[in-house]
N, CA and C atoms as an extended XYZ file, in Angstrom:
468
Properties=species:S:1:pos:R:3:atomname:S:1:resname:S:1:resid:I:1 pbc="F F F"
N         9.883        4.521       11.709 N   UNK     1
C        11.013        4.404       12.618 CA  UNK     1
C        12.180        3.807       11.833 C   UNK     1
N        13.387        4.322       11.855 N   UNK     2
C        14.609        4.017       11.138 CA  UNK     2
C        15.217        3.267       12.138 C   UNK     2
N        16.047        1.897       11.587 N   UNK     3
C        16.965        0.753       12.372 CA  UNK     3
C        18.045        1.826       12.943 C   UNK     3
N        18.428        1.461       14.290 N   UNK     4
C        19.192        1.970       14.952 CA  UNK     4
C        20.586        1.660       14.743 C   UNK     4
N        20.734        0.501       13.890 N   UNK     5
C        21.869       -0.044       13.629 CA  UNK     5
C        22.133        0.480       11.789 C   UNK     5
N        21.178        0.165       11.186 N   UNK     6
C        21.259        0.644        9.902 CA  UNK     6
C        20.380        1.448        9.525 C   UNK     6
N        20.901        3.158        9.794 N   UNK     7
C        19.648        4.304        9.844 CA  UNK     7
C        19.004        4.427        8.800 C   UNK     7
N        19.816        3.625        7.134 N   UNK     8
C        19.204        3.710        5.901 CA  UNK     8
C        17.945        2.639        5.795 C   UNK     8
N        17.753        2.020        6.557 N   UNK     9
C        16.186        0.870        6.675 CA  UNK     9
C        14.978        1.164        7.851 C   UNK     9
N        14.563        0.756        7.586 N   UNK    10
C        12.972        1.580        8.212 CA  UNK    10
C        12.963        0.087        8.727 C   UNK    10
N        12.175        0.340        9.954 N   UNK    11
C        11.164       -0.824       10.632 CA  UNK    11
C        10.318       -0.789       10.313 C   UNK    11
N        10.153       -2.357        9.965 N   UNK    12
C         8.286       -2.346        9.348 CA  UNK    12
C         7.349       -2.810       10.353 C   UNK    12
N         6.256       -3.154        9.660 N   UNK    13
C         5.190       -3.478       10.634 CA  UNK    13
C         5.519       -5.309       11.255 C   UNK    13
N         6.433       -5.609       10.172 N   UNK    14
C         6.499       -6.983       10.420 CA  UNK    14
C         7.351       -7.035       11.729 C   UNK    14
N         8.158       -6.181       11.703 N   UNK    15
C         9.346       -6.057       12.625 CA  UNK    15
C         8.250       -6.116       14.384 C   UNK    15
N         7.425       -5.032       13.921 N   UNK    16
C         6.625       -4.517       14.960 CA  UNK    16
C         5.958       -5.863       15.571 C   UNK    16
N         5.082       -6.215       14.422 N   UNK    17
C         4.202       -7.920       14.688 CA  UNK    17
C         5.475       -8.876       15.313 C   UNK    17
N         6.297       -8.593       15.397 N   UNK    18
C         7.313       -9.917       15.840 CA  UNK    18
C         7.440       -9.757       17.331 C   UNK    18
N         7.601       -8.455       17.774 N   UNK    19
C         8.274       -7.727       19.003 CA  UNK    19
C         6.992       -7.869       19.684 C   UNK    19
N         5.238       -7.334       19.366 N   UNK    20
C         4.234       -7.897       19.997 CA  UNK    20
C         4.001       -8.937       20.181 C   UNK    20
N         4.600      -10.164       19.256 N   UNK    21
C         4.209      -11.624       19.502 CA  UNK    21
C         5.307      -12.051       20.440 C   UNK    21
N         6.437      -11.649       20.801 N   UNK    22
C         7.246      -12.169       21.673 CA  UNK    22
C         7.010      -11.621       23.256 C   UNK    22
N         6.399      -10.033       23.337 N   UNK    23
C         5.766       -9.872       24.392 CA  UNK    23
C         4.827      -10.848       24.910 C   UNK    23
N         3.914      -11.192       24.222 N   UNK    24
C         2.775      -11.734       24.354 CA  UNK    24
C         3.364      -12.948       25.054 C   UNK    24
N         4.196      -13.584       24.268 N   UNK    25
C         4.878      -15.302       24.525 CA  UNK    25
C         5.327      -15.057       25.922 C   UNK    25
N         6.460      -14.107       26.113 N   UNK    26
C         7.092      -14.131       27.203 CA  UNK    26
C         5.736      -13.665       28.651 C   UNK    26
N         4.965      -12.917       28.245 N   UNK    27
C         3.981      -12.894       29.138 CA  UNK    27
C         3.503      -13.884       29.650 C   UNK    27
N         2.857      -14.383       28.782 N   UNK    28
C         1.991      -15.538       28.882 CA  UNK    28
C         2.858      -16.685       29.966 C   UNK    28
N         3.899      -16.788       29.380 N   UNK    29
C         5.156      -17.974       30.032 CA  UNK    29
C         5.598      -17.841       31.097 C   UNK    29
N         5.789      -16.517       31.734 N   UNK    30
C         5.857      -15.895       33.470 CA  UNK    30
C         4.784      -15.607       33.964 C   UNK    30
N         3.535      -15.709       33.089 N   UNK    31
C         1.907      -15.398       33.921 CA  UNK    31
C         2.060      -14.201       34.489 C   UNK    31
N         2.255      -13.249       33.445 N   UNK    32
C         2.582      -11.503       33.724 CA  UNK    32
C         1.936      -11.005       32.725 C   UNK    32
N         1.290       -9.991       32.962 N   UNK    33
C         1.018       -8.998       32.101 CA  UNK    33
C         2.051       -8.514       31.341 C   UNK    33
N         1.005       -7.947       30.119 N   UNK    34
C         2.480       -7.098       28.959 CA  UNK    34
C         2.786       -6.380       29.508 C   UNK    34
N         2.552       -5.601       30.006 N   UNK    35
C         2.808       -4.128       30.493 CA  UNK    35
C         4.113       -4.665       31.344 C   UNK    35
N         3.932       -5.591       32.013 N   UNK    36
C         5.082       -5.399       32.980 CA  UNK    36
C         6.411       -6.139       32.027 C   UNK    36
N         6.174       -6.597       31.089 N   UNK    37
C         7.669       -6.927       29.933 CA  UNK    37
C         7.746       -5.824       29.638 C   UNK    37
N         6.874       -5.092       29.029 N   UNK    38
C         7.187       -3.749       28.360 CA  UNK    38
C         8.056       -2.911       29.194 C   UNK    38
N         7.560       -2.892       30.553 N   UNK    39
C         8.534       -1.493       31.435 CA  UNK    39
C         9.519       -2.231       32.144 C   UNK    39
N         9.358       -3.358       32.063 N   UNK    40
C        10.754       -3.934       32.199 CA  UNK    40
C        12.041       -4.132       30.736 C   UNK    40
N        11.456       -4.256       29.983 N   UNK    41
C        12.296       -3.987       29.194 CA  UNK    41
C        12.630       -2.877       28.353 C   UNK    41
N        12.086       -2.019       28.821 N   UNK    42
C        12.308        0.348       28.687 CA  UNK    42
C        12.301        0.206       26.974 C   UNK    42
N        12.030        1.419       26.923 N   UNK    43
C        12.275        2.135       25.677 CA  UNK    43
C        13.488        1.708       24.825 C   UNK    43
N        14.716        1.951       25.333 N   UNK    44
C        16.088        1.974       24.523 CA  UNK    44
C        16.434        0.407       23.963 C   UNK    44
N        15.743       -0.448       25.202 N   UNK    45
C        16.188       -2.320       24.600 CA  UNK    45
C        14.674       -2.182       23.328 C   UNK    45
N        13.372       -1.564       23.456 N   UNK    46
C        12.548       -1.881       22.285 CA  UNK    46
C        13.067       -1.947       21.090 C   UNK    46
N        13.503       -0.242       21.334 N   UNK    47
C        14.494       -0.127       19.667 CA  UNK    47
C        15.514       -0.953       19.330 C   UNK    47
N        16.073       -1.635       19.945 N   UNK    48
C        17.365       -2.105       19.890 CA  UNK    48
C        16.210       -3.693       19.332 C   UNK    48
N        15.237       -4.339       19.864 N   UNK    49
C        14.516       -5.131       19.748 CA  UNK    49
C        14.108       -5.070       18.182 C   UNK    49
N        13.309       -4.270       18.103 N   UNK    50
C        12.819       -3.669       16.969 CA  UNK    50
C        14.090       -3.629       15.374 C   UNK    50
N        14.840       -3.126       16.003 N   UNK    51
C        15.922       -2.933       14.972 CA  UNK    51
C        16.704       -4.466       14.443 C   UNK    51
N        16.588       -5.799       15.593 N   UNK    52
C        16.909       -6.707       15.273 CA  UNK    52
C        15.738       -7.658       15.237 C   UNK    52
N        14.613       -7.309       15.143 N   UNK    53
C        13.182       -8.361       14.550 CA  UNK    53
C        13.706       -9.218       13.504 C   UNK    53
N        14.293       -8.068       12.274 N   UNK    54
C        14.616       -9.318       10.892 CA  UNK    54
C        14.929      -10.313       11.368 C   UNK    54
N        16.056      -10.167       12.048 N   UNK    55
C        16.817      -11.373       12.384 CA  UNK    55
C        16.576      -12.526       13.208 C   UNK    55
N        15.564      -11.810       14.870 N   UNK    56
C        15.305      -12.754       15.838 CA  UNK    56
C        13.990      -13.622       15.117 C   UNK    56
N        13.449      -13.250       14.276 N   UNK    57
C        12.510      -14.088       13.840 CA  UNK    57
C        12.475      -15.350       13.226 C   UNK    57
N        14.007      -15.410       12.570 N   UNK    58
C        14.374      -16.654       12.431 CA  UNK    58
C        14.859      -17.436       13.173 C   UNK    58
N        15.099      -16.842       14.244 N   UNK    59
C        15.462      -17.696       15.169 CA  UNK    59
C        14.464      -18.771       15.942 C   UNK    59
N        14.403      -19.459       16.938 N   UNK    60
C        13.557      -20.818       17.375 CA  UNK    60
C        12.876      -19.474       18.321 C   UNK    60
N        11.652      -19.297       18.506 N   UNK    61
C        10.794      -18.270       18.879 CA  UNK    61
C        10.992      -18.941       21.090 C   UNK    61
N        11.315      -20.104       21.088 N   UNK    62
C        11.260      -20.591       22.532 CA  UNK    62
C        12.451      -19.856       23.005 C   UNK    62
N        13.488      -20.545       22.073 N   UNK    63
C        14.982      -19.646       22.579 CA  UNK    63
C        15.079      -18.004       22.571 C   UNK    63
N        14.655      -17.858       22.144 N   UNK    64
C        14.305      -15.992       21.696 CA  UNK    64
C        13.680      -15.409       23.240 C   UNK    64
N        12.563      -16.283       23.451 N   UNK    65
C        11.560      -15.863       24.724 CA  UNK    65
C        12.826      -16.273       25.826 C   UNK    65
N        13.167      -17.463       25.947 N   UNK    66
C        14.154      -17.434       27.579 CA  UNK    66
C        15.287      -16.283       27.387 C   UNK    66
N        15.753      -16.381       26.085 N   UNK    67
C        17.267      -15.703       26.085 CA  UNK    67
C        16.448      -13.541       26.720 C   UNK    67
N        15.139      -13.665       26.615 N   UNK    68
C        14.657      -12.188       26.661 CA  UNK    68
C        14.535      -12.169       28.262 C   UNK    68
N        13.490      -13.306       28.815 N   UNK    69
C        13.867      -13.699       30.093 CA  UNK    69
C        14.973      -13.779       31.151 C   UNK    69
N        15.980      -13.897       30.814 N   UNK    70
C        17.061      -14.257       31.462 CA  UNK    70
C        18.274      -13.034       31.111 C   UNK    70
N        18.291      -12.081       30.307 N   UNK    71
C        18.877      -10.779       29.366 CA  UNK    71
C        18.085       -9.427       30.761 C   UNK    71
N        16.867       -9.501       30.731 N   UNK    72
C        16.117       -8.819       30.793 CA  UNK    72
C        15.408       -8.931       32.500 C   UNK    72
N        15.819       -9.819       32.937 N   UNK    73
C        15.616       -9.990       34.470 CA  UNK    73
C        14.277      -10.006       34.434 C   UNK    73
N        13.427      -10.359       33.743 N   UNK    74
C        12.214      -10.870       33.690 CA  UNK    74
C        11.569      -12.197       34.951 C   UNK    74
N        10.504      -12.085       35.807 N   UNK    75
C        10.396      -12.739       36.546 CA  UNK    75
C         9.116      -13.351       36.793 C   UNK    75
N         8.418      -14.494       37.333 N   UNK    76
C         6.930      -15.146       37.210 CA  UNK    76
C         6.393      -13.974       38.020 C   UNK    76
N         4.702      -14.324       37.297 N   UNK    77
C         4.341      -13.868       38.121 CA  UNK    77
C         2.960      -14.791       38.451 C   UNK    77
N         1.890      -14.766       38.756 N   UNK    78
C         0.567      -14.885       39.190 CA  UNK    78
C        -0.272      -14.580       37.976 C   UNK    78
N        -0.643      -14.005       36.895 N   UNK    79
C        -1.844      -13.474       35.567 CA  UNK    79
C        -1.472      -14.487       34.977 C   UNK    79
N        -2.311      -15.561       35.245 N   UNK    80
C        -2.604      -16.742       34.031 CA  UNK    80
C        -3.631      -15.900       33.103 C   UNK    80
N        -3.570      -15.812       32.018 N   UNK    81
C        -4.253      -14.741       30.695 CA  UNK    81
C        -5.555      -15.836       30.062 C   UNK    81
N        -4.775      -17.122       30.182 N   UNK    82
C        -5.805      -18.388       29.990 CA  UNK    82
C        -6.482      -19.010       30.493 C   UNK    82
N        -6.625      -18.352       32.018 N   UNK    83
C        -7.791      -18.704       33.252 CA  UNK    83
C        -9.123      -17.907       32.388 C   UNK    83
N        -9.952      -18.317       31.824 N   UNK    84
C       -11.051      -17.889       31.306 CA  UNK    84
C       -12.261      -19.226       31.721 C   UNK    84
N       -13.266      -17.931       31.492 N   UNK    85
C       -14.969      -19.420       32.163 CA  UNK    85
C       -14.977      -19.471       30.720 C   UNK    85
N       -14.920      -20.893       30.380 N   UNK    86
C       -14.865      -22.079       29.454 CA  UNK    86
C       -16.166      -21.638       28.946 C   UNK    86
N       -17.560      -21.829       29.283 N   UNK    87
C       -18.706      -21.275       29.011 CA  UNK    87
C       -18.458      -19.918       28.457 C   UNK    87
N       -17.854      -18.806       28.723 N   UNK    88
C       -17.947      -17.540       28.297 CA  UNK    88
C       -17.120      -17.508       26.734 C   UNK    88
N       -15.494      -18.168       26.609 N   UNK    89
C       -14.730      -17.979       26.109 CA  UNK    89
C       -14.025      -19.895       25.368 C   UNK    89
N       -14.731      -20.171       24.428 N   UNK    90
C       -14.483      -21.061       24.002 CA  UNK    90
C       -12.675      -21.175       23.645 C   UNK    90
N       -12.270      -20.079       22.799 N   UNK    91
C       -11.618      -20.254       22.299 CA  UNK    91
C       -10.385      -19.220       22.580 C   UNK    91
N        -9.172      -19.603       23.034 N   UNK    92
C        -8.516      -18.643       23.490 CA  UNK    92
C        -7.190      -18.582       22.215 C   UNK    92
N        -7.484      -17.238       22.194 N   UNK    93
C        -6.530      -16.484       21.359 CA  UNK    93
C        -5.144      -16.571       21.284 C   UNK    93
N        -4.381      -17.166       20.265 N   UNK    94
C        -2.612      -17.322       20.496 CA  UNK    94
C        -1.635      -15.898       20.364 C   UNK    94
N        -0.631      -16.803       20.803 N   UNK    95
C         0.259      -15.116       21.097 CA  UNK    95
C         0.134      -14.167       19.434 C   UNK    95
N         0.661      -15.331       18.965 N   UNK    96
C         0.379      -15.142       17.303 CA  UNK    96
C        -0.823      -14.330       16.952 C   UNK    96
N        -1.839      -14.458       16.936 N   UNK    97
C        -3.006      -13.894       17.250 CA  UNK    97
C        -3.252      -12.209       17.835 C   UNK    97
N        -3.001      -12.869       19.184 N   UNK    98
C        -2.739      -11.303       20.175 CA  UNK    98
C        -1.549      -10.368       19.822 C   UNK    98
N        -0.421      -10.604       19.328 N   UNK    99
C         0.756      -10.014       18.545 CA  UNK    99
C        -0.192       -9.072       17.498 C   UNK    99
N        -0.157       -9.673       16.666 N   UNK   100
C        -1.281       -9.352       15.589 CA  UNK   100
C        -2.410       -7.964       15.760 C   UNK   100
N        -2.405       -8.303       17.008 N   UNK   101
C        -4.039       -7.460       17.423 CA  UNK   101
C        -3.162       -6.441       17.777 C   UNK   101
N        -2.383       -5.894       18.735 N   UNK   102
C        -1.534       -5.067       19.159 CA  UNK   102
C        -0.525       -4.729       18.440 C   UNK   102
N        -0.101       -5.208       17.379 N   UNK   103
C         0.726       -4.779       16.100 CA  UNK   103
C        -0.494       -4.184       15.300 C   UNK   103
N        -1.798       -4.225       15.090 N   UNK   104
C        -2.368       -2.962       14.600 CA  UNK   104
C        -2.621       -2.252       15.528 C   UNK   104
N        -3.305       -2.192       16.640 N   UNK   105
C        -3.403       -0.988       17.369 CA  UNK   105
C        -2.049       -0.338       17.754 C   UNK   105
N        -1.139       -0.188       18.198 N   UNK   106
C        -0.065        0.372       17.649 CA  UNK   106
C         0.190        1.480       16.084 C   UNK   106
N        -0.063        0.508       15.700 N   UNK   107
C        -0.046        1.227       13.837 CA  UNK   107
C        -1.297        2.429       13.754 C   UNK   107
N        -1.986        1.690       14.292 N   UNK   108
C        -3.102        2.464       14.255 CA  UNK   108
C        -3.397        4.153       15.404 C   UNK   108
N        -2.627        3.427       15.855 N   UNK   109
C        -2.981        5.308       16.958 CA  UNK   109
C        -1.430        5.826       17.097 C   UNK   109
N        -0.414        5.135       16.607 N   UNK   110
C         0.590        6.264       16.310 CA  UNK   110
C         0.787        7.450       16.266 C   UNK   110
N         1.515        8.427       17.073 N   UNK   111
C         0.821        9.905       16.514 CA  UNK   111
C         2.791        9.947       15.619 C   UNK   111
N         2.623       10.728       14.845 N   UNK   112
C         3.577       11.260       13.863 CA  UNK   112
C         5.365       11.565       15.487 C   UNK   112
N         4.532       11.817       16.408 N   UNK   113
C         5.986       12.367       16.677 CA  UNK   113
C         6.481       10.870       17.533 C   UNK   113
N         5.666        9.770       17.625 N   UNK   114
C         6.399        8.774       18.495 CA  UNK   114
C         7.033        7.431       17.112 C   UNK   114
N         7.921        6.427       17.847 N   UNK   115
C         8.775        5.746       17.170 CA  UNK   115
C         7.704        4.137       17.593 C   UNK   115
N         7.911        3.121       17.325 N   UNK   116
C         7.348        2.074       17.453 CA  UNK   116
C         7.562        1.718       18.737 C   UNK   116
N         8.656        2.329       19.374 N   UNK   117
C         9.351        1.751       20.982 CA  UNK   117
C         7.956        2.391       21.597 C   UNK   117
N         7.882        4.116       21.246 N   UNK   118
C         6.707        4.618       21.843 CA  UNK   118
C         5.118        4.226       21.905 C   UNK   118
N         5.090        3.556       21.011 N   UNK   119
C         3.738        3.026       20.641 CA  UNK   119
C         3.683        1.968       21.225 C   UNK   119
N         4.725        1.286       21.421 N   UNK   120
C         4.132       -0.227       22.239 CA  UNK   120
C         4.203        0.408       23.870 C   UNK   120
N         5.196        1.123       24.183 N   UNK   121
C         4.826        1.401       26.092 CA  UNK   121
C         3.405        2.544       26.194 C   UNK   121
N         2.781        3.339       25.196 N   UNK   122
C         2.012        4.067       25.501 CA  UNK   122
C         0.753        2.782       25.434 C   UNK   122
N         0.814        1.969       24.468 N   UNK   123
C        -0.583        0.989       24.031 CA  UNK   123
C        -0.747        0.135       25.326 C   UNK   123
N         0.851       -0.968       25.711 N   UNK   124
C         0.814       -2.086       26.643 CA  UNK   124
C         0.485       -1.148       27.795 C   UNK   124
N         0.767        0.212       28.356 N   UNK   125
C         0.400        0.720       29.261 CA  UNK   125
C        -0.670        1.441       29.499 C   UNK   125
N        -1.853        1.460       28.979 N   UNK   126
C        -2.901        1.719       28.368 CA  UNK   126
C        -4.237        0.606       29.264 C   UNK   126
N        -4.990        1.591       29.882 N   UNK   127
C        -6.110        0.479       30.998 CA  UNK   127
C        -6.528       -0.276       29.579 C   UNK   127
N        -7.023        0.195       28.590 N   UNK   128
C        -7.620       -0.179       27.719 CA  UNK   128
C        -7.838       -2.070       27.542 C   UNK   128
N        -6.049       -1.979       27.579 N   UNK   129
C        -5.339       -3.585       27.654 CA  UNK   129
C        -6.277       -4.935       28.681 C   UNK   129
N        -6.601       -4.109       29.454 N   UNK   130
C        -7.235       -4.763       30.963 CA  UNK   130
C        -8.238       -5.411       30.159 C   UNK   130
N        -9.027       -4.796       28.741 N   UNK   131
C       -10.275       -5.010       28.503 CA  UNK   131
C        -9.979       -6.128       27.033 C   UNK   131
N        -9.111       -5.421       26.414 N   UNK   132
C        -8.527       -6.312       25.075 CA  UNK   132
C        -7.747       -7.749       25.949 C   UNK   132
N        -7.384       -8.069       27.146 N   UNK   133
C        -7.042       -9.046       27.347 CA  UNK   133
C        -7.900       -9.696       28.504 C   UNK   133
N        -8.946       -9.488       28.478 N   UNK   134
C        -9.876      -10.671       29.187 CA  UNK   134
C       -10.228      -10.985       28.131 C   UNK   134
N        -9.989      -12.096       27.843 N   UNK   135
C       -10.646      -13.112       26.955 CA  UNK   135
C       -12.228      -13.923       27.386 C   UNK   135
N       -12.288      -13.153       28.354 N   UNK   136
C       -14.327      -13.863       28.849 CA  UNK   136
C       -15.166      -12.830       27.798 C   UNK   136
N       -14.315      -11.452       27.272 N   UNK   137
C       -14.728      -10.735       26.461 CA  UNK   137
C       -14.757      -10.903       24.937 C   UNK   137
N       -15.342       -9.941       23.779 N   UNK   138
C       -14.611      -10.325       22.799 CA  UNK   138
C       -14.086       -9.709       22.215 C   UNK   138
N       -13.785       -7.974       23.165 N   UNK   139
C       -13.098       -7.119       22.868 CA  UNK   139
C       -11.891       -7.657       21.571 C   UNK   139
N       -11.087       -8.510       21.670 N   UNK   140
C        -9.881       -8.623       20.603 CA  UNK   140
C       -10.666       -9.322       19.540 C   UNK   140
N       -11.181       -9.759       19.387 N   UNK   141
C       -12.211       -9.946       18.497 CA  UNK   141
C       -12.320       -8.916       16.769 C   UNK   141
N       -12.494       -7.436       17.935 N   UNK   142
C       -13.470       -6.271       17.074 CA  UNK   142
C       -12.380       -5.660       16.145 C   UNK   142
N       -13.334       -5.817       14.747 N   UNK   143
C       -11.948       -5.058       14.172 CA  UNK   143
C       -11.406       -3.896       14.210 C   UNK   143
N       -10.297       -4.267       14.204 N   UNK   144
C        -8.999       -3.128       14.106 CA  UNK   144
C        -9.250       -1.903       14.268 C   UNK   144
N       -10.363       -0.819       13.665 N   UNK   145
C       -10.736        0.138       13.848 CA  UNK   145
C       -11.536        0.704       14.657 C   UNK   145
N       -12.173       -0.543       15.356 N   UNK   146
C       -12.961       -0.203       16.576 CA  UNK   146
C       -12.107       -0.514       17.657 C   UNK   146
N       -10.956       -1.114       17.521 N   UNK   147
C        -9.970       -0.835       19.151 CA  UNK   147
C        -9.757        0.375       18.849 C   UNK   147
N        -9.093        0.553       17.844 N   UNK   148
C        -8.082        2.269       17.638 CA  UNK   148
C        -9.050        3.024       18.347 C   UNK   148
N       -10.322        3.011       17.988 N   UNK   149
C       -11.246        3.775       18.390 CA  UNK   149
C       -11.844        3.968       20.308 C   UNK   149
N       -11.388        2.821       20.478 N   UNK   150
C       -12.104        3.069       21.685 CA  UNK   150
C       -10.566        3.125       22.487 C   UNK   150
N        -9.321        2.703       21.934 N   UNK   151
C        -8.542        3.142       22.978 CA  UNK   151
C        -8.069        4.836       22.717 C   UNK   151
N        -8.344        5.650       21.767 N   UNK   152
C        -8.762        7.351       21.544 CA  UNK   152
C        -9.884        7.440       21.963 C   UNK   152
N       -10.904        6.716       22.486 N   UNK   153
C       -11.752        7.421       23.290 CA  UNK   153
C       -12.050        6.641       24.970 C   UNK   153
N       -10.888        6.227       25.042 N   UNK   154
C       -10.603        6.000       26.858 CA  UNK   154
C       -11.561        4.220       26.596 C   UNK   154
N       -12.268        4.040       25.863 N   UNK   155
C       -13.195        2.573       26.199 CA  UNK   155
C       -14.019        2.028       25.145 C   UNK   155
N       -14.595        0.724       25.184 N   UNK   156
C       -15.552        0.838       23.904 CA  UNK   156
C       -16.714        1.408       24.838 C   UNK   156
């Protein structure tokens, strides 16, 4: 995917890992699912997202999340992601982390004709997610090639 602002630079994966870890943050912080940042914030603001990663990453990652919140009409909701049985799920996964996990699956099931904007609303909108984000599971856990895999074949 080429910067929308400077068509001679490519978006990298880092760009990508930044834009999943700020979903994740801002999720987590309104107790919303990704999916619903993702289609609230459409296709055309991703790229525009995407195209300025270099930059928002230096920025204070708290201010980044309200200024996306408050830009973006983003609103609470009810999905605490960190309500997990303590017994099942010792250890709960950071956005950092979960960014990470969804910055490869993304990379990973890309098809040639979509852009990174496309890959994050086809992935975050994806039942699959339902299963990579219960953390009573250890679905995010499995490596990298066994999500790709089971979200191309509908499940693990």
């Amino acid at each position: 995917m080429k910067n929308i602002y400077f068509p001679d630079e490519d978006i990298t994966t880092d760009d990508l890992y930044f834009v999943c870890y700020m979903i994740e943050k801002v999720a987590r912080q309104l107790k919303q699912h990704n999916s619903y940042v993702v289609n609230k914030i459409g296709k055309k603001t991703l790229q525009h997202l995407l195209s300025v990663a270099n930059v928002l990453h230096a920025d204070n990652h708290a201010k980044v999340a309200q200024e996306w919140i408050k830009a973006y009409g983003l609103e609470p909701g009810n999905f605490d992601i960190t309500d997990v049985d303590k017994e099942l799920a010792e250890i709960i996964p950071t956005s950092l982390q979960m960014g990470k996990v969804y910055q490869r699956l993304i990379s990973d099931t890309l098809s040639t004709k979509e852009d990174y904007a496309d890959g994050i609303i086809n992935v975050y909108n994806n039942p699959l997610c339902s299963t990579i984000d219960n953390y009573n599971t250890s679905a995010f856990y499995e490596p990298s090639y066994v999500i790709a895999r089971a979200y191309q074949h509908g499940g693990f």
